[in-house]
LOVEX-425923 format. One record per residue (C-alpha): residue number from 1; x, y, z; residue in three letters. Coordinates in nm, 2 decimals. Example, Ala and Ser with C-alpha at 12.3 -4.5 7.8 and 13.67 -1.06 7.14 Angstrom:
// residues 2
+-----+--------+--------+--------+------+
: pos :      X :      Y :      Z : code :
+-----+--------+--------+--------+------+
:   1 :   1.23 :  -0.45 :   0.78 :  ALA :
:   2 :   1.37 :  -0.11 :   0.71 :  SER :
+-----+--------+--------+--------+------+
This chain:
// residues 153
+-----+--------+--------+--------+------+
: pos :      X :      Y :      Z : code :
+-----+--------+--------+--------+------+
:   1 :  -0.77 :   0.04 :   0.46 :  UNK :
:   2 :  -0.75 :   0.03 :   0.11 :  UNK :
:   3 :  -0.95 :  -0.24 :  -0.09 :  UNK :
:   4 :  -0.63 :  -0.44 :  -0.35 :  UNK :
:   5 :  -0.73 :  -0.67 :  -0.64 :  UNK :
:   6 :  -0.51 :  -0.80 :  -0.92 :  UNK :
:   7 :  -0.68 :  -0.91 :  -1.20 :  UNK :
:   8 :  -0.50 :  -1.05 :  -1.57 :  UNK :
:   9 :  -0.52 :  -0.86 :  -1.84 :  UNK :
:  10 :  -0.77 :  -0.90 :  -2.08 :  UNK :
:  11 :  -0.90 :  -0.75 :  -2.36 :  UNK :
:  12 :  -1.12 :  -0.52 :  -2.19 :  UNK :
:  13 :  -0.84 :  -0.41 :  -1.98 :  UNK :
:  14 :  -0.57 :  -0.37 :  -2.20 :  UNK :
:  15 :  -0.61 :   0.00 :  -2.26 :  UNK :
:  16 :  -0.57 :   0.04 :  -1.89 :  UNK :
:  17 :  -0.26 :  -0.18 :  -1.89 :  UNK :
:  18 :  -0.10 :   0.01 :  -2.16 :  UNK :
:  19 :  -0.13 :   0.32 :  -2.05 :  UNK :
:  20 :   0.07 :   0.22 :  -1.69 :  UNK :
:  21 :   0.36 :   0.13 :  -1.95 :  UNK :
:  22 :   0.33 :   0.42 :  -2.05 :  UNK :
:  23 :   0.37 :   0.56 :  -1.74 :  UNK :
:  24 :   0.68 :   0.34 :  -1.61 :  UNK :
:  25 :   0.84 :   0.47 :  -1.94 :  UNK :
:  26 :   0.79 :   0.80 :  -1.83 :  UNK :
:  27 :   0.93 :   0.70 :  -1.47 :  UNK :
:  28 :   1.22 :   0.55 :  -1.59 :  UNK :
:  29 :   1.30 :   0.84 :  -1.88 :  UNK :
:  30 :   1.25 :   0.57 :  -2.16 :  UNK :
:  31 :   1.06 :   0.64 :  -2.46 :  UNK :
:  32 :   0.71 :   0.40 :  -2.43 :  UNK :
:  33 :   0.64 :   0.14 :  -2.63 :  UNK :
:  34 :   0.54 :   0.30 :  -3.04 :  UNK :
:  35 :   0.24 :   0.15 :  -3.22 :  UNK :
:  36 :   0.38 :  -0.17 :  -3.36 :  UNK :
:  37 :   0.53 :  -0.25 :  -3.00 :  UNK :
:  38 :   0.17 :  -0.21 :  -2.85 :  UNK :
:  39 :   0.02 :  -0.45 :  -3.12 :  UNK :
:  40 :   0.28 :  -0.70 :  -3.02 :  UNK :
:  41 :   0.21 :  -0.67 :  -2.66 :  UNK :
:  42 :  -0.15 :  -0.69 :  -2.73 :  UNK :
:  43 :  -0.10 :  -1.06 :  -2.94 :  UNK :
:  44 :   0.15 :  -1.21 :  -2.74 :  UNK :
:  45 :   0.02 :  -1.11 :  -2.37 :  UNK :
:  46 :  -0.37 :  -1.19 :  -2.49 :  UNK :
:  47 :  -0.33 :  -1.52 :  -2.73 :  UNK :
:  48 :  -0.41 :  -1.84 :  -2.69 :  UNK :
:  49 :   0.00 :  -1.92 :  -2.60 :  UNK :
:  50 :   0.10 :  -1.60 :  -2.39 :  UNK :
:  51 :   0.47 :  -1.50 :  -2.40 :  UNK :
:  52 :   0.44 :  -1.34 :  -2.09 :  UNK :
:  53 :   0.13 :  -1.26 :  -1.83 :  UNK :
:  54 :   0.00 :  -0.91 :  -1.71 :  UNK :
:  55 :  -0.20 :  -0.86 :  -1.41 :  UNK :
:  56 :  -0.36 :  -0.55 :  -1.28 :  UNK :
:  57 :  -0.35 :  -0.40 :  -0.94 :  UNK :
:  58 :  -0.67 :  -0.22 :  -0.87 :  UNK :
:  59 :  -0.66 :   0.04 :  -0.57 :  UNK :
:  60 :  -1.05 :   0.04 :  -0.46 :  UNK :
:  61 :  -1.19 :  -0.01 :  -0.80 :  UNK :
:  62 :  -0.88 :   0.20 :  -1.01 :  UNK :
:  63 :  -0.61 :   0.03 :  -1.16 :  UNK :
:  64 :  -0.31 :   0.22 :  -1.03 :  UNK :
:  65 :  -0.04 :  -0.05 :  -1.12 :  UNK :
:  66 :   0.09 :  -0.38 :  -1.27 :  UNK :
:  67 :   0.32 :  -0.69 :  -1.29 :  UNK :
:  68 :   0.42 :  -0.87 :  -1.60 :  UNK :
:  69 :   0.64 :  -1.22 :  -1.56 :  UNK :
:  70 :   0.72 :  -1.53 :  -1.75 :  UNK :
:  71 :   0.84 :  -1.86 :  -1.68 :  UNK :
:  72 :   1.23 :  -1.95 :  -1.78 :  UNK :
:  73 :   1.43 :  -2.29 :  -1.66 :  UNK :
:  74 :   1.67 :  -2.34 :  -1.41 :  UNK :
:  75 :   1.87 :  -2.66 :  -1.51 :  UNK :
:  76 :   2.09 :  -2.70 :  -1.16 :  UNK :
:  77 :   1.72 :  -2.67 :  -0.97 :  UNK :
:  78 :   1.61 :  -2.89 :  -1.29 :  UNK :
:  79 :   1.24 :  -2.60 :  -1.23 :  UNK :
:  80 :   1.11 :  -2.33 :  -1.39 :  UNK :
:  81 :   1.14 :  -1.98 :  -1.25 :  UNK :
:  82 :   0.95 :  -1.74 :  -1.27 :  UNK :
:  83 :   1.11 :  -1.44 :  -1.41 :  UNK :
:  84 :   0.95 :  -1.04 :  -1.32 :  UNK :
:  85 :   0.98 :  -0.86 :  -1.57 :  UNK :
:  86 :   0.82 :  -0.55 :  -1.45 :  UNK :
:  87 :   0.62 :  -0.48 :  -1.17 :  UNK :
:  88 :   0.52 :  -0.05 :  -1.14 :  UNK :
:  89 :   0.23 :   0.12 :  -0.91 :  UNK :
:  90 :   0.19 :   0.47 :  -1.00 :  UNK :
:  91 :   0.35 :   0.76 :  -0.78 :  UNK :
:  92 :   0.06 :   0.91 :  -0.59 :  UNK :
:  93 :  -0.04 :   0.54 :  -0.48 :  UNK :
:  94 :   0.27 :   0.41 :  -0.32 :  UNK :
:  95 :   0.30 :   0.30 :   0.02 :  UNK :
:  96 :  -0.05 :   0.22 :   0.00 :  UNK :
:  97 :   0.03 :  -0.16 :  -0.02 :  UNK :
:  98 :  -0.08 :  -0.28 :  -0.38 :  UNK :
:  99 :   0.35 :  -0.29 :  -0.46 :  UNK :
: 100 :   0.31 :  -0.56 :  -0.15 :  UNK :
: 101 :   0.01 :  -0.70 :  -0.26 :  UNK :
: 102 :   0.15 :  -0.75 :  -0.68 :  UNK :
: 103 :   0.53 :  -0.88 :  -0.52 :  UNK :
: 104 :   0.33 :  -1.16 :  -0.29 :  UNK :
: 105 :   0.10 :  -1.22 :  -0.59 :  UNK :
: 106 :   0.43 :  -1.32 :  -0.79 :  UNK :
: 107 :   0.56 :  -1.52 :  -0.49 :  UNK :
: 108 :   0.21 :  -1.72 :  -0.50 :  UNK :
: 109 :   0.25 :  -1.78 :  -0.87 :  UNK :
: 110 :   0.56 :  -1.88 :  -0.86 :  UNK :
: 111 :   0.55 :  -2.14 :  -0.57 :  UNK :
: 112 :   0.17 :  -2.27 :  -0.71 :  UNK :
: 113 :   0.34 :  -2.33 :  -1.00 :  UNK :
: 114 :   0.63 :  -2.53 :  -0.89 :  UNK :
: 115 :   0.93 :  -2.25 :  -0.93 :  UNK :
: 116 :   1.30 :  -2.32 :  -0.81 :  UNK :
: 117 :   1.36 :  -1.92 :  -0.77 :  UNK :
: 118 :   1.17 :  -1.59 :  -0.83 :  UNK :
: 119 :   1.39 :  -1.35 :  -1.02 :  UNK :
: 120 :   1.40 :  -0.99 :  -1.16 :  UNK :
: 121 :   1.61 :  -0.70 :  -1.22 :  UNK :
: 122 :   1.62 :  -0.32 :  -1.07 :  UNK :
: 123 :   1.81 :  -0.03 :  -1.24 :  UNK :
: 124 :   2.10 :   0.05 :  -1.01 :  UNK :
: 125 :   1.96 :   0.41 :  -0.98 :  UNK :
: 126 :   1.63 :   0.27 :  -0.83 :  UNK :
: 127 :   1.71 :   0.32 :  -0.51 :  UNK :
: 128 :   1.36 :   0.30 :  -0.38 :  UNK :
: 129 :   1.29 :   0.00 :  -0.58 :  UNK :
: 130 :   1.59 :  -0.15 :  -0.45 :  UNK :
: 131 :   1.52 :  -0.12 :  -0.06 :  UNK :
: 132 :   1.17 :  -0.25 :  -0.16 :  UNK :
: 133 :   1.30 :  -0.58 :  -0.28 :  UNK :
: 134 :   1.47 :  -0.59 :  -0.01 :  UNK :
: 135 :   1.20 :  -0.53 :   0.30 :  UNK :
: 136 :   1.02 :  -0.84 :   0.10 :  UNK :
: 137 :   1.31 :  -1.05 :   0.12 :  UNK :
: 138 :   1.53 :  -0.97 :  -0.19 :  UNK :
: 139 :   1.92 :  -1.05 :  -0.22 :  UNK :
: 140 :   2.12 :  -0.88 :  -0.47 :  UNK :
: 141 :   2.30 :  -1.17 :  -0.67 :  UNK :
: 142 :   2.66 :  -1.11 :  -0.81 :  UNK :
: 143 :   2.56 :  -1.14 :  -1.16 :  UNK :
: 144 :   2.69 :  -0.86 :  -1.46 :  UNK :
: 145 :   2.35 :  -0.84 :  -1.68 :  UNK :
: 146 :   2.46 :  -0.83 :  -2.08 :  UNK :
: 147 :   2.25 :  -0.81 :  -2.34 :  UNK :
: 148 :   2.26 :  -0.78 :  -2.75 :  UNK :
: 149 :   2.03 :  -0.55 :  -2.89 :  UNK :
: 150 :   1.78 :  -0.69 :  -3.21 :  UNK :
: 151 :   1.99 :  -0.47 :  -3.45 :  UNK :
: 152 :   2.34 :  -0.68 :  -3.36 :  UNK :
: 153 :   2.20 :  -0.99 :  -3.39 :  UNK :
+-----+--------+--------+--------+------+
């Protein structure tokens, strides 16, 4: 059995953490993150007042994936939820457990903290990502996800 530890991201780490974006980018057939993005994932995942938090998953010593979340607000619950922004374990270490072990670690943090509802999104095409969420428990919501991009603002 495999030895799992998730660990934030720190500075020493960060390296590690950018180079699994890097690899979900490649995953998903995105272009990764350039410089200036990596500088501001570097100031606001490591300051002093984080706009989101990134944790490692370690496979026996080797960090073979990671989860990134923040907290939004729910009004009607009148809590915060915690939202997932991504959560990625590299290819060759899949089905080992650490995908488990990051989704539970999200569940923790978001009931230790006092969150109404865990949420996230999953590319339609994800179809292994989709039956994940839903062994650990997932419902698909009937929401239509919009968004304006920086450029049409």
């Amino acid at each position: 059995m495999p030895f799992i530890t998730i660990e934030k991201v720190d500075p020493a780490s960060f390296p590690e953490f950018l180079h699994l974006i890097d690899k979900l980018a490649e995953y998903e057939h995105l272009a990764p993150p350039d410089d200036e993005a990596k500088k501001r994932l570097r100031a606001d995942g490591l300051s002093a007042r984080p706009r989101y938090e990134a944790y490692l998953g370690y496979l026996d010593g080797i960090a073979v994936g990671y989860v990134t979340f923040y907290l939004t607000y729910s009004t009607f619950l009148a809590r915060p939820t915690l939202f997932l922004e991504d959560i990625f374990v590299l290819e060759a270490h899949r089905k080992t457990g650490i995908g488990r072990a990051m989704f539970d670690f999200c569940r923790r943090e978001a009931a230790d903290r006092g969150c109404g509802r865990l949420d996230w999104m999953v590319l339609t095409w994800n179809e292994p990502a989709i039956r994940f969420y839903e062994r650990c428990g997932g419902t698909r919501q009937d929401w239509y996800v919009y968004r304006i991009e920086g450029d049409r603002f």
